[in-house]
MDTraj code that builds the backbone (N, CA, C; nanometers):
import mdtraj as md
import numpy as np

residues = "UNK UNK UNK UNK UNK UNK UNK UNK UNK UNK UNK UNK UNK UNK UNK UNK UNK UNK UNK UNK UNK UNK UNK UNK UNK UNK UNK UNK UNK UNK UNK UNK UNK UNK UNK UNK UNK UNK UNK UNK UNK UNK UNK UNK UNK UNK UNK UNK UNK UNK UNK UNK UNK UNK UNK UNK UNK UNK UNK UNK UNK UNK UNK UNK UNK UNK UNK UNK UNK UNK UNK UNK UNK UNK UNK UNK UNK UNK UNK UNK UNK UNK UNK UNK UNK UNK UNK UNK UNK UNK UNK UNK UNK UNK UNK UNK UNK UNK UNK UNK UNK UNK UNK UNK UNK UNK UNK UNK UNK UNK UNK UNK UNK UNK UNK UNK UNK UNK UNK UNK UNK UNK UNK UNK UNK UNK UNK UNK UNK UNK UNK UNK UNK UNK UNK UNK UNK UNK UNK UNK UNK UNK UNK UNK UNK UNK UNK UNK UNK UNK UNK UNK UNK UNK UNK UNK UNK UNK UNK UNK UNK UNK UNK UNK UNK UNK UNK UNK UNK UNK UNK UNK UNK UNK UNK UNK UNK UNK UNK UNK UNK UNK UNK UNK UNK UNK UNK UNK UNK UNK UNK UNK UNK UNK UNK UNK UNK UNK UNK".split()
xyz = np.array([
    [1.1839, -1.2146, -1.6704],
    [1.0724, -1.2875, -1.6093],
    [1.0339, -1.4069, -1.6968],
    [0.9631, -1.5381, -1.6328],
    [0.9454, -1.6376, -1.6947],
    [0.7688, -1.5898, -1.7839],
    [0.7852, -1.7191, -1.8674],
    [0.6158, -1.7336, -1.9001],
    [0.5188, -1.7469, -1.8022],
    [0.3891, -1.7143, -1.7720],
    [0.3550, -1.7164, -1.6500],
    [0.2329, -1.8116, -1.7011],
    [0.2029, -1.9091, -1.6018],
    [0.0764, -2.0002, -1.6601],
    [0.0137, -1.9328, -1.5643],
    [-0.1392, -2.0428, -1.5678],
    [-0.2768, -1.9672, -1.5288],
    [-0.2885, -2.0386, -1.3669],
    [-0.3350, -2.0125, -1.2891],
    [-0.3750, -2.0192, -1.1542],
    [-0.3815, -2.1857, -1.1574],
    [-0.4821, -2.2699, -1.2453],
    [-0.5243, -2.3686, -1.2294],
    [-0.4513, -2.4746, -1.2108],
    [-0.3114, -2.4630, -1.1938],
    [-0.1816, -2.5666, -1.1688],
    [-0.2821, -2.5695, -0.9985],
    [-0.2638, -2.4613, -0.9297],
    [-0.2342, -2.4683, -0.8040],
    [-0.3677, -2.5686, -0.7729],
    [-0.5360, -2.5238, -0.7507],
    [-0.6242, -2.6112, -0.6952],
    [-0.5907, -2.7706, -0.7362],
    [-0.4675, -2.8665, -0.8374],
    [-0.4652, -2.9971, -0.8437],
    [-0.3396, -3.0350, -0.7771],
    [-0.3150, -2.9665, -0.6831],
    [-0.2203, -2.9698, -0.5985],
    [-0.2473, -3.1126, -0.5144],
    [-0.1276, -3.1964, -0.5017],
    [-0.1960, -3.3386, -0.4233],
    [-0.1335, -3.3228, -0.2745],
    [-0.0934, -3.2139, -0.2439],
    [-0.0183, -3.2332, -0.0847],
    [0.0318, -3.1141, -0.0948],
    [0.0851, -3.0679, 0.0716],
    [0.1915, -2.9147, 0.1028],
    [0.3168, -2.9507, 0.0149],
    [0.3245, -3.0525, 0.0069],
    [0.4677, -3.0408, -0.0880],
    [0.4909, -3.0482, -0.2547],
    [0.3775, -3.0482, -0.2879],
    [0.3127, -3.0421, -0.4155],
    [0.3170, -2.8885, -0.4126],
    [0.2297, -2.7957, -0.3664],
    [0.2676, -2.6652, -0.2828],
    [0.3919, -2.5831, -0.2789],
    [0.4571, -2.6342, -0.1922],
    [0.5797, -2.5730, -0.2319],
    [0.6650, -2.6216, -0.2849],
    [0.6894, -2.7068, -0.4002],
    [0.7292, -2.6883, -0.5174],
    [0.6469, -2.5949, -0.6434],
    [0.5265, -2.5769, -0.6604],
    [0.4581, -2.4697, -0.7171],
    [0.5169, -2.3910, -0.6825],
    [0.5336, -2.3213, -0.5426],
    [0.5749, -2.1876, -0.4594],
    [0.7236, -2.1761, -0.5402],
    [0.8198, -2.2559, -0.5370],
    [0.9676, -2.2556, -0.6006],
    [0.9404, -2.2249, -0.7730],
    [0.8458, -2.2646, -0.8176],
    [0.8739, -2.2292, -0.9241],
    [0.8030, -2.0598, -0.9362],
    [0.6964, -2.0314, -0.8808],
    [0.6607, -1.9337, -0.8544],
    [0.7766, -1.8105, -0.8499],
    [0.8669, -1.8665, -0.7449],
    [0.9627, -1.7581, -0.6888],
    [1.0951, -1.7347, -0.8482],
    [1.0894, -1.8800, -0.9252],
    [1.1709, -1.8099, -0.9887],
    [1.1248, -1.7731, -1.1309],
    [1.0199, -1.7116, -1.0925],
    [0.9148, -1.6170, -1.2401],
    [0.8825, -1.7009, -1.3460],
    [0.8097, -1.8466, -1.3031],
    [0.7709, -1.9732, -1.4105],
    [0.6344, -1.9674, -1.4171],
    [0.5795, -1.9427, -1.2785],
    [0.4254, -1.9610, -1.2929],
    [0.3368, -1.8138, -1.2020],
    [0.2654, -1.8128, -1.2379],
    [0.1679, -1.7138, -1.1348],
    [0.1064, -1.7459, -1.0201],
    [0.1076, -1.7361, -0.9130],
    [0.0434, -1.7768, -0.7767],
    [-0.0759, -1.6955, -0.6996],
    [-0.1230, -1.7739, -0.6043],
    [-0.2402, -1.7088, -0.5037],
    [-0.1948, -1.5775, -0.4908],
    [-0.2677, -1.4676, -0.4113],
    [-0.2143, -1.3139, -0.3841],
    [-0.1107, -1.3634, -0.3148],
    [-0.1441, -1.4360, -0.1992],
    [-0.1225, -1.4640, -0.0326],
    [0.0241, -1.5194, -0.0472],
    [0.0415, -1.5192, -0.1921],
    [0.2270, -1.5646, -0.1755],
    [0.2898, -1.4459, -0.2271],
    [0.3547, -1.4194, -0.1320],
    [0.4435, -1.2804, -0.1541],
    [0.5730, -1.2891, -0.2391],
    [0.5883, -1.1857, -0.3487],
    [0.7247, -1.2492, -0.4307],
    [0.8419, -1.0774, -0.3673],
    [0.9282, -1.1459, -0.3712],
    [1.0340, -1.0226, -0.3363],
    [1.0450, -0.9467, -0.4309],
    [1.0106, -0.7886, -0.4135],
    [0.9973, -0.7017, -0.5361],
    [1.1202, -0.5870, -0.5436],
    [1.1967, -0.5702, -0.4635],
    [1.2881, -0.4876, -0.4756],
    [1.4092, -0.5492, -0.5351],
    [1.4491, -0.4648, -0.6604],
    [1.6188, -0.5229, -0.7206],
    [1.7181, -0.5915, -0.6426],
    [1.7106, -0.5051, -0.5451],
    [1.8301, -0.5109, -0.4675],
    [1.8409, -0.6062, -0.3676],
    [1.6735, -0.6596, -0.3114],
    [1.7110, -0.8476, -0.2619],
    [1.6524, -0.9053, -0.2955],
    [1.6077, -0.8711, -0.4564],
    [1.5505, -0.9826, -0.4998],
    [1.6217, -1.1281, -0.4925],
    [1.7711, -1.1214, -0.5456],
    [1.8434, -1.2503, -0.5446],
    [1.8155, -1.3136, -0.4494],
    [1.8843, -1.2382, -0.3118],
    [1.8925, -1.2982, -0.2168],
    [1.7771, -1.3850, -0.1001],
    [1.6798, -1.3250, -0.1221],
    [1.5618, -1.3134, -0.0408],
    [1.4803, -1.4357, -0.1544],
    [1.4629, -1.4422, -0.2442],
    [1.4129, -1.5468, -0.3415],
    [1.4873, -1.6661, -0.3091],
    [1.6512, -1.6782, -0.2991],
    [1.7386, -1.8147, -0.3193],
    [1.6525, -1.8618, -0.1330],
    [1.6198, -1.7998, -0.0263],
    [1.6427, -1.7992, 0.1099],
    [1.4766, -1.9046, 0.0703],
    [1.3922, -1.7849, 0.0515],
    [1.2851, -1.8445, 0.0364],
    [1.2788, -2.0172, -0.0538],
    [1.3352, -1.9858, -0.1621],
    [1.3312, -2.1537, -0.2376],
    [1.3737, -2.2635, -0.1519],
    [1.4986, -2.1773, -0.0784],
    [1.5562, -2.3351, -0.0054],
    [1.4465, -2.3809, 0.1158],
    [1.3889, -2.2971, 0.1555],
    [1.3105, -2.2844, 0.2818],
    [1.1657, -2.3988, 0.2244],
    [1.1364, -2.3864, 0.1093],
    [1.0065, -2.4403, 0.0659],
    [1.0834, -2.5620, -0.0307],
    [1.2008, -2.5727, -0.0197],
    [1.2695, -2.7104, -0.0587],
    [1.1919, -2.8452, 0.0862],
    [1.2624, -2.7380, 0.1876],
    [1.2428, -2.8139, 0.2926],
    [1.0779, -2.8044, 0.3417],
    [1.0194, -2.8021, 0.2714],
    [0.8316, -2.8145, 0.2730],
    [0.7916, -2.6869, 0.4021],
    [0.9076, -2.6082, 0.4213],
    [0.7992, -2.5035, 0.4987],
    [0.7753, -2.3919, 0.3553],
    [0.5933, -2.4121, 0.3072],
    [0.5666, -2.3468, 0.2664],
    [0.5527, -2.1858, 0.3226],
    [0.6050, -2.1141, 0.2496],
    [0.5820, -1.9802, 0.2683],
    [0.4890, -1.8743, 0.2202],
    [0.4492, -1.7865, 0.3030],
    [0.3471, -1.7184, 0.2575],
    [0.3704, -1.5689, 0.2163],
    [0.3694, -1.5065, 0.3439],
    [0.3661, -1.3249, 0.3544],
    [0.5692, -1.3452, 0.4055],
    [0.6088, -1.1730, 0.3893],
    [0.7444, -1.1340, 0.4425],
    [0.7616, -1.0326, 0.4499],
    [0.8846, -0.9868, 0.5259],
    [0.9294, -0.8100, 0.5347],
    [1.0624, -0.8337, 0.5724],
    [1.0915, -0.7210, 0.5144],
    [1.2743, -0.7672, 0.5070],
    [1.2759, -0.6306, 0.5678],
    [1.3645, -0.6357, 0.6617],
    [1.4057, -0.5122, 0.7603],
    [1.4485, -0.4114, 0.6996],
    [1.3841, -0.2461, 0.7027],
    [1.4878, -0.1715, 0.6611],
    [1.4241, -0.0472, 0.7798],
    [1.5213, 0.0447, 0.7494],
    [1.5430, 0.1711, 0.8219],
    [1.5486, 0.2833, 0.7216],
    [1.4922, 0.3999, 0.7902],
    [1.4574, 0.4761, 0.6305],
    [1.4067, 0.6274, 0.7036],
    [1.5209, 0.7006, 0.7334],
    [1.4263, 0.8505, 0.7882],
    [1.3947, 0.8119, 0.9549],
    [1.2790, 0.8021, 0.9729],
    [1.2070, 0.7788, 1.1046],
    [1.1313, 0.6631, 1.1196],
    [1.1233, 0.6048, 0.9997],
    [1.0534, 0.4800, 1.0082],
    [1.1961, 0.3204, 0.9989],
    [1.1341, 0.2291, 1.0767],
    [1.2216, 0.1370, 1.0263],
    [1.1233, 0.0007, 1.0781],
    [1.1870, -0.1181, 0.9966],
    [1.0357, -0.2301, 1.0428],
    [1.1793, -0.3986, 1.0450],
    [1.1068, -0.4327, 1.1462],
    [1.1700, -0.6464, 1.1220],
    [1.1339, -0.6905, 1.0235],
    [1.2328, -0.7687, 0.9940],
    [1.2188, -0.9130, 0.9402],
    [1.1131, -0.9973, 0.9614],
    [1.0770, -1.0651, 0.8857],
    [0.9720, -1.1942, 0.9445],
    [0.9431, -1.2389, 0.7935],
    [0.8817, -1.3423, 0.8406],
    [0.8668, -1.4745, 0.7202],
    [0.7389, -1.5295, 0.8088],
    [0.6194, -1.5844, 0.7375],
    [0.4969, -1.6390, 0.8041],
    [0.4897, -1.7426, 0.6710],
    [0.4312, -1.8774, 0.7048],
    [0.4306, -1.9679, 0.6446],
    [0.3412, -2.1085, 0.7595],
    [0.3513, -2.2425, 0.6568],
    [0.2952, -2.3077, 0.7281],
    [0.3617, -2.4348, 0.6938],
    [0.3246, -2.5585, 0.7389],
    [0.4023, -2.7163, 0.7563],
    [0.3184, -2.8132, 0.8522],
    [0.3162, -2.9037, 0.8409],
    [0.2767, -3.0145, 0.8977],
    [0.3005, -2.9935, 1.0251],
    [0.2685, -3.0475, 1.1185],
    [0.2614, -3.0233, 1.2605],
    [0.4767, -3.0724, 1.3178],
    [0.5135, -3.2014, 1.2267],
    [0.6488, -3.2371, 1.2867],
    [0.7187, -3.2077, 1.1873],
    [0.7098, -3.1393, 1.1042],
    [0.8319, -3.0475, 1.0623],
    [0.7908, -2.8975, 1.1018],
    [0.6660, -2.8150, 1.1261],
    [0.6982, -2.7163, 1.2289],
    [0.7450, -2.6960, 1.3700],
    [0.7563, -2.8245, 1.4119],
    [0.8248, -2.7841, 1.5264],
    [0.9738, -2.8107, 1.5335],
    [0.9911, -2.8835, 1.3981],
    [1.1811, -2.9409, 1.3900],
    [1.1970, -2.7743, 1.3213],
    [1.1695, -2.7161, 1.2597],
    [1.1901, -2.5651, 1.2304],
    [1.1764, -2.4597, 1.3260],
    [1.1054, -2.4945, 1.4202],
    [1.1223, -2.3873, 1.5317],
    [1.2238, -2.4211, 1.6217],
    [1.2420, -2.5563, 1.6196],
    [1.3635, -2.5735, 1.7124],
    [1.5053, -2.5399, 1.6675],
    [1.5104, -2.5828, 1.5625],
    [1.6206, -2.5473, 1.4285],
    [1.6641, -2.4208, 1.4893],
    [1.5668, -2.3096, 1.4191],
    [1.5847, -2.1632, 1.4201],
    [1.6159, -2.1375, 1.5398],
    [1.5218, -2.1326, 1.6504],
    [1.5772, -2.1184, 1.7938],
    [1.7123, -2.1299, 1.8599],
    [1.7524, -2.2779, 1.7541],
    [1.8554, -2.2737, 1.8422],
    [1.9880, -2.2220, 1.7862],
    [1.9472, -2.2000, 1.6288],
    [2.0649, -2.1129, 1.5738],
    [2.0516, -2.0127, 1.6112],
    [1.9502, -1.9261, 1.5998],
    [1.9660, -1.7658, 1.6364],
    [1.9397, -1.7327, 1.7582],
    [1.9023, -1.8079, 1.8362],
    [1.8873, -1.7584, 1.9668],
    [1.7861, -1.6277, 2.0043],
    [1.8481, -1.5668, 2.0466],
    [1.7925, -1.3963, 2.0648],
    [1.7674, -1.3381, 2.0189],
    [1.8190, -1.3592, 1.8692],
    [1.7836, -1.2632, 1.7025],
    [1.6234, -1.2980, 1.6582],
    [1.5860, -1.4080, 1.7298],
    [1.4410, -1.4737, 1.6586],
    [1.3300, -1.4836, 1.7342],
    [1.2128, -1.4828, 1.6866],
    [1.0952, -1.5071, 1.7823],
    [1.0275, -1.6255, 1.6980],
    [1.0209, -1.7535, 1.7198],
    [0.9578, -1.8264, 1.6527],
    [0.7753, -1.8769, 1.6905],
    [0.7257, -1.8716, 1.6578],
    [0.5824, -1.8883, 1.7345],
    [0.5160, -1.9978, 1.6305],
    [0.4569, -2.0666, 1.6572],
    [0.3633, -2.1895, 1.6293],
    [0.1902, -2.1713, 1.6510],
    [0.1421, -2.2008, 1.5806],
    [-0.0091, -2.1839, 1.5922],
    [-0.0616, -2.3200, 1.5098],
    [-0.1038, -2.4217, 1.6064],
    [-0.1975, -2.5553, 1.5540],
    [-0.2870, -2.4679, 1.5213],
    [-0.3844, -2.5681, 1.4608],
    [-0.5325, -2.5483, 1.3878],
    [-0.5999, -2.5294, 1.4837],
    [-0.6264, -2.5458, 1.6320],
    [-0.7261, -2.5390, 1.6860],
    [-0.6240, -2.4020, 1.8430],
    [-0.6554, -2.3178, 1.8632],
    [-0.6367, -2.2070, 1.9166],
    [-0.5010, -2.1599, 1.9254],
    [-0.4507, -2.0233, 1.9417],
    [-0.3169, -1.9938, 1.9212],
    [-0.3364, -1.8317, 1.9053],
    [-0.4994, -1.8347, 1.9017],
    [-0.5891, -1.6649, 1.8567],
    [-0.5412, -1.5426, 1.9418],
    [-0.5168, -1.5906, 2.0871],
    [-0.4932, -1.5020, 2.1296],
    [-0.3652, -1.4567, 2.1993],
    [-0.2705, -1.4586, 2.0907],
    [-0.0820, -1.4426, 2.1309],
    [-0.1016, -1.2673, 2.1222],
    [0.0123, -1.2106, 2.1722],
    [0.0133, -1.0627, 2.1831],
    [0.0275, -1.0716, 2.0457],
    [0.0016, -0.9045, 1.9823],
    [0.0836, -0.8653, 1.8374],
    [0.2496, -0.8753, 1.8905],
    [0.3065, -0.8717, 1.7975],
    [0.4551, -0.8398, 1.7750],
    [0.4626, -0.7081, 1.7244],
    [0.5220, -0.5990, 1.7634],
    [0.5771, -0.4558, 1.6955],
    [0.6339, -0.5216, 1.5241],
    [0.6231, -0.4919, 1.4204],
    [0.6872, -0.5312, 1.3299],
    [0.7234, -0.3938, 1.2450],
    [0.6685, -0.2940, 1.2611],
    [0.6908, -0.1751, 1.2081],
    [0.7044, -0.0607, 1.2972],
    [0.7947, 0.0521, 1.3250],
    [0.7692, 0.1952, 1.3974],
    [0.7727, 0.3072, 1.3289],
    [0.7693, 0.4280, 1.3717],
    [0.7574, 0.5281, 1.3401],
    [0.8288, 0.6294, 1.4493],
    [0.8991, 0.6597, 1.4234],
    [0.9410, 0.7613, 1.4941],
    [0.9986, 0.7292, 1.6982],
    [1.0057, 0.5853, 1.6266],
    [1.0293, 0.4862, 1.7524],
    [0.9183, 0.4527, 1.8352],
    [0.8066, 0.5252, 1.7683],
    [0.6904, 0.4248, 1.8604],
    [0.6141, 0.3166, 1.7296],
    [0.5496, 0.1787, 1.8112],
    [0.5509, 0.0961, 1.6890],
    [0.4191, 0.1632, 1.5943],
    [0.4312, 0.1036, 1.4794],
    [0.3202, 0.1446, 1.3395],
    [0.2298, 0.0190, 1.3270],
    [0.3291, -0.0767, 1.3180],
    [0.2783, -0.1640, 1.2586],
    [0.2673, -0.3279, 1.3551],
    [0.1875, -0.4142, 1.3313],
    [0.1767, -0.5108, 1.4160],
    [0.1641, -0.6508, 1.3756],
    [0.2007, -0.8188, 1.3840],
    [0.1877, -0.9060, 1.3209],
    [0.1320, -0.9958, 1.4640],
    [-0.0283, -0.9886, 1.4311],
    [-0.0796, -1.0590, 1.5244],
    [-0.1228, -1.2153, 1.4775],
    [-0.1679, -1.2810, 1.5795],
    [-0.1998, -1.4193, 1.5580],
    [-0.1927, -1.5188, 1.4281],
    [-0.1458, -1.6096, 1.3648],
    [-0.1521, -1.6513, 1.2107],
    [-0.3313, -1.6689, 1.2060],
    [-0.3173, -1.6176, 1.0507],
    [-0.4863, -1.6145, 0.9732],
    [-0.4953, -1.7119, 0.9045],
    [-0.5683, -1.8400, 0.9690],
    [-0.5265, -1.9364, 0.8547],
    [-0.6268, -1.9018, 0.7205],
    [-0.8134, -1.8489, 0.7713],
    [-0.8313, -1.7667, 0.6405],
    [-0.7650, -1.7035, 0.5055],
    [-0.6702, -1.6556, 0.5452],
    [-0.5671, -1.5703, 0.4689],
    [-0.4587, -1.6768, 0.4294],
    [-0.3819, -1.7080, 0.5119],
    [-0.2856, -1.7917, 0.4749],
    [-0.2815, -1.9301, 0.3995],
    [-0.3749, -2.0135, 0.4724],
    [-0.4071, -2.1444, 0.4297],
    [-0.5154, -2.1684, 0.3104],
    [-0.6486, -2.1278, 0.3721],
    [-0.7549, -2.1449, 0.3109],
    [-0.7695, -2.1185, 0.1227],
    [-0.7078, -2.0607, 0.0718],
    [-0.6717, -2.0200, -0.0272],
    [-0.6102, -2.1620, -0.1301],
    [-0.5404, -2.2393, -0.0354],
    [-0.4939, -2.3404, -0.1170],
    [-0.5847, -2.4656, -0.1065],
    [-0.6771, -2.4727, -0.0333],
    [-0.7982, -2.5813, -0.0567],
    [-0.7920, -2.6359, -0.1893],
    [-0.8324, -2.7052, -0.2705],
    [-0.8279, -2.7757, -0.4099],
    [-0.9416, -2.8930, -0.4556],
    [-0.8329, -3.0018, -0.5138],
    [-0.9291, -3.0578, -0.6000],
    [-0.9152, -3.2144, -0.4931],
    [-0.8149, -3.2167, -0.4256],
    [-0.7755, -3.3324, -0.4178],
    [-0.7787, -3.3371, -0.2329],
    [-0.8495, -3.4348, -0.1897],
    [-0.8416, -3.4605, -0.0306],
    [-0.7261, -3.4771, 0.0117],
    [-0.6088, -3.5246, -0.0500],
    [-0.5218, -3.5755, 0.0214],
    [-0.4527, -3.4288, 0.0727],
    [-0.5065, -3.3330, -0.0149],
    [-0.4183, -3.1953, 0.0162],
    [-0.4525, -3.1395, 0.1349],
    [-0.6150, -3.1445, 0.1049],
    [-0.7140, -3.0939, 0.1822],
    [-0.6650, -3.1304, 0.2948],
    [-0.6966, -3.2576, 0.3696],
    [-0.6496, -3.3357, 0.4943],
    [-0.4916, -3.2608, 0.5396],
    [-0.4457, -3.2650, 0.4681],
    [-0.2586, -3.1909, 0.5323],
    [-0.3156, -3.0241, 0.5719],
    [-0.3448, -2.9881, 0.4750],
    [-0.4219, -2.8405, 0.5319],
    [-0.4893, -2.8288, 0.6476],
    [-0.6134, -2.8737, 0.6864],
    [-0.6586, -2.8945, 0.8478],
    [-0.5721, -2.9448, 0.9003],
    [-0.3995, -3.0234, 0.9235],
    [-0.3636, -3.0349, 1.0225],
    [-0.2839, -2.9359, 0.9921],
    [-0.2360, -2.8748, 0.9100],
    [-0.1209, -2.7936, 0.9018],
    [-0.1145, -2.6581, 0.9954],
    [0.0296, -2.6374, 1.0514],
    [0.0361, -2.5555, 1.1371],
    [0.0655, -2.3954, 1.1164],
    [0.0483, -2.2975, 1.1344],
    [0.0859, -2.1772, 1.1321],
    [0.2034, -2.1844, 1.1606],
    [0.3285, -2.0894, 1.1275],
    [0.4434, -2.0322, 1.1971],
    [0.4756, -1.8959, 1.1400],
    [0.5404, -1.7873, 1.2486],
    [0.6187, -1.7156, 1.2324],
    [0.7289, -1.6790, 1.2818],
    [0.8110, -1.6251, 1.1870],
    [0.9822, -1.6368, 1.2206],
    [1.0208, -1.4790, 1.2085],
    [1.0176, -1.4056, 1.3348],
    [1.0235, -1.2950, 1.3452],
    [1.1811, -1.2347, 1.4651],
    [1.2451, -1.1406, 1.3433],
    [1.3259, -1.1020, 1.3920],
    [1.3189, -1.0334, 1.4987],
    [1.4337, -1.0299, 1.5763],
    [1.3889, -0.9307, 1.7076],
    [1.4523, -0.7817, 1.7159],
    [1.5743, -0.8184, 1.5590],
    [1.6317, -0.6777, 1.5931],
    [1.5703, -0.5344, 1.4508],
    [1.5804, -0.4178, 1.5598],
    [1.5544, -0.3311, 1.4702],
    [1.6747, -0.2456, 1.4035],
    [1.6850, -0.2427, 1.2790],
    [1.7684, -0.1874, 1.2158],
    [1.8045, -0.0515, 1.2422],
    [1.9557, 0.0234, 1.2816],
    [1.9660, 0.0901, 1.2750],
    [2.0384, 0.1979, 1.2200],
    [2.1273, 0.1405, 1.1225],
    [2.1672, 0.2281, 0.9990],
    [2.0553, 0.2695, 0.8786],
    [2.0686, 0.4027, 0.8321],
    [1.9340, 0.4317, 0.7243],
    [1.9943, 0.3218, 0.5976],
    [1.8698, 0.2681, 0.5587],
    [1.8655, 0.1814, 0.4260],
    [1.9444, 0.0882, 0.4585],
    [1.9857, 0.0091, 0.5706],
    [2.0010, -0.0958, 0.6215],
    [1.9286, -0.2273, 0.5963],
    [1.9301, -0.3165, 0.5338],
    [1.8517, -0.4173, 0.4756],
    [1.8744, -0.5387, 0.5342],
    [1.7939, -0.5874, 0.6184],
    [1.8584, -0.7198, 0.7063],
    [1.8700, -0.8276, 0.6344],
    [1.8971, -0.8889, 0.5302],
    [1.8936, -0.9994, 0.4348],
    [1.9461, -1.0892, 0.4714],
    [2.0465, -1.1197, 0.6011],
    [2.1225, -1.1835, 0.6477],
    [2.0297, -1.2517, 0.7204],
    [1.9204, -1.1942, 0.8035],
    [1.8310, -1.2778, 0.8751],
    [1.7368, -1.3783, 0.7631],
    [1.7151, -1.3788, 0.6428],
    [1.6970, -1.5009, 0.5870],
    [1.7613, -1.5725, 0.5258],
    [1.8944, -1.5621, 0.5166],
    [2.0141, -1.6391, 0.5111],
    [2.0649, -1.7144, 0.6238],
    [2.0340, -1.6416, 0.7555],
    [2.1128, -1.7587, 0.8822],
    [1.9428, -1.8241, 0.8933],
    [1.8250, -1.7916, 0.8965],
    [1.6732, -1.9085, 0.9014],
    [1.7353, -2.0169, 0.7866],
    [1.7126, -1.9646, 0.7026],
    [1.7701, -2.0895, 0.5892],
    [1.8802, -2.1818, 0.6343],
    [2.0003, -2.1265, 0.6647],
    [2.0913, -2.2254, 0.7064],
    [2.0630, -2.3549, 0.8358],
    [1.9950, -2.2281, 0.9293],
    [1.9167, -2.3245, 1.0456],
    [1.8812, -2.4194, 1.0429],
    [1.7634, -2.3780, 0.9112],
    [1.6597, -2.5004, 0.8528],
    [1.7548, -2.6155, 0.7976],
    [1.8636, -2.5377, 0.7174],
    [1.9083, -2.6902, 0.6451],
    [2.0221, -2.7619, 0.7457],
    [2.0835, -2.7051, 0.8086],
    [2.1879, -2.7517, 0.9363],
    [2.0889, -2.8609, 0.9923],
    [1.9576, -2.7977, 1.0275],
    [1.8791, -2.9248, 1.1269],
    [1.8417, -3.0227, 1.0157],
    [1.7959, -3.0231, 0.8660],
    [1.8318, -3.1528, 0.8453],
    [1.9238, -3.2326, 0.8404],
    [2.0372, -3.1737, 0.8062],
    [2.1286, -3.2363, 0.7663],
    [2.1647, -3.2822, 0.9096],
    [2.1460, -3.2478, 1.0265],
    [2.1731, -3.3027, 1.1561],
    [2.0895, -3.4006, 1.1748],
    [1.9475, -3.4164, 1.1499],
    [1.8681, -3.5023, 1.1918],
    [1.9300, -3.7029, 1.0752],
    [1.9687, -3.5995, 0.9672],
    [2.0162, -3.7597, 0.8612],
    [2.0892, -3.8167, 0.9193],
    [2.1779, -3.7253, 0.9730],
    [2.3261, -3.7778, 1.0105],
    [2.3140, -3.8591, 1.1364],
    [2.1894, -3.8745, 1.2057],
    [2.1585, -3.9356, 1.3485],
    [2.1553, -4.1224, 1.3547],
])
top = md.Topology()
chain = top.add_chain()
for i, resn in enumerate(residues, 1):
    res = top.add_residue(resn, chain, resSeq=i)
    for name in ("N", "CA", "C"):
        top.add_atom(name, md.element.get_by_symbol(name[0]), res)
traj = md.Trajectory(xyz[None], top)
């Protein structure tokens, strides 16, 4: 693990992309972050699930919360990644993803001003009926946390959009680990830039 500095990097944050570059260094054990950024804690994807996430917040979709699919006994839960971005790079990421994974993905969008009342998503079961649920984005929770010192951040934050990138399939080998679903989002993401340069 790296040296860990103190919180106060993050409130002189000058923009989301100020943000997630903090978040990248975060992920690779340099600095300490908000709760609300989730670090991958299991050995076994840590690699993988950290490299998915960095590239993802290369491309300024900051990331927040995650669950990496597994199956386990009677319980088994999706994939998903929740994060946020400017209003026109969340929707070049939902289109991205969409159109790489197709059927494997549920991508959903939530502007700043209503989006409150989308169904939950099943994200966890039990015994094949669901446990667990990932309803509407909280920007309380998600966003609000990174408020700061500096307006220019501030201002990207009120427009900034919610997203979640939720798998659709449920795992069904025991200890099955879907890691692949943030390896083909990542590629998505970077395929659609590299498609949009090339235009």
């Amino acid at each position: 693990m790296g040296t860990y500095a103190p919180l106060k990097q993050w409130p002189t944050a000058k923009n989301i992309d100020h943000l997630t570059r903090l978040t990248i260094r975060h992920l690779d054990g340099k600095i300490s972050a908000p709760k609300v950024v989730e670090t991958p804690g299991h050995p076994r994807t840590n690699a993988a699930i950290r490299s998915s996430l960095t590239d993802l917040n290369w491309f300024e979709l900051m990331t927040t919360r995650f669950q990496h699919a597994q199956h386990g006994g009677s319980e088994s839960r999706r994939a998903y990644i929740t994060g946020f971005a400017l209003p026109a790079a969340a929707r070049e990421f939902t289109e991205d993803i969409s159109h790489a994974l197709g059927e494997d993905v549920l991508v959903r969008l939530f502007p700043p001003e209503g989006g409150e009342d989308v169904e939950p998503v099943p994200v966890g079961r039990k015994d094949g009926v669901p446990s667990e649920w990932l309803g509407a984005f909280d920007r309380e929770t998600n966003i609000h946390p990174f408020y700061g010192k500096h307006d220019s951040l501030n201002r990207e934050l009120d427009e900034a959009w919610g997203i979640q990138i939720i798998s659709t399939r449920w795992t069904e080998a025991a200890n099955d680990r879907d890691i692949d679903f943030f390896h083909r989002v990542e590629n998505a993401v970077r395929d659609g830039a590299r498609d949009r340069r090339a235009r």
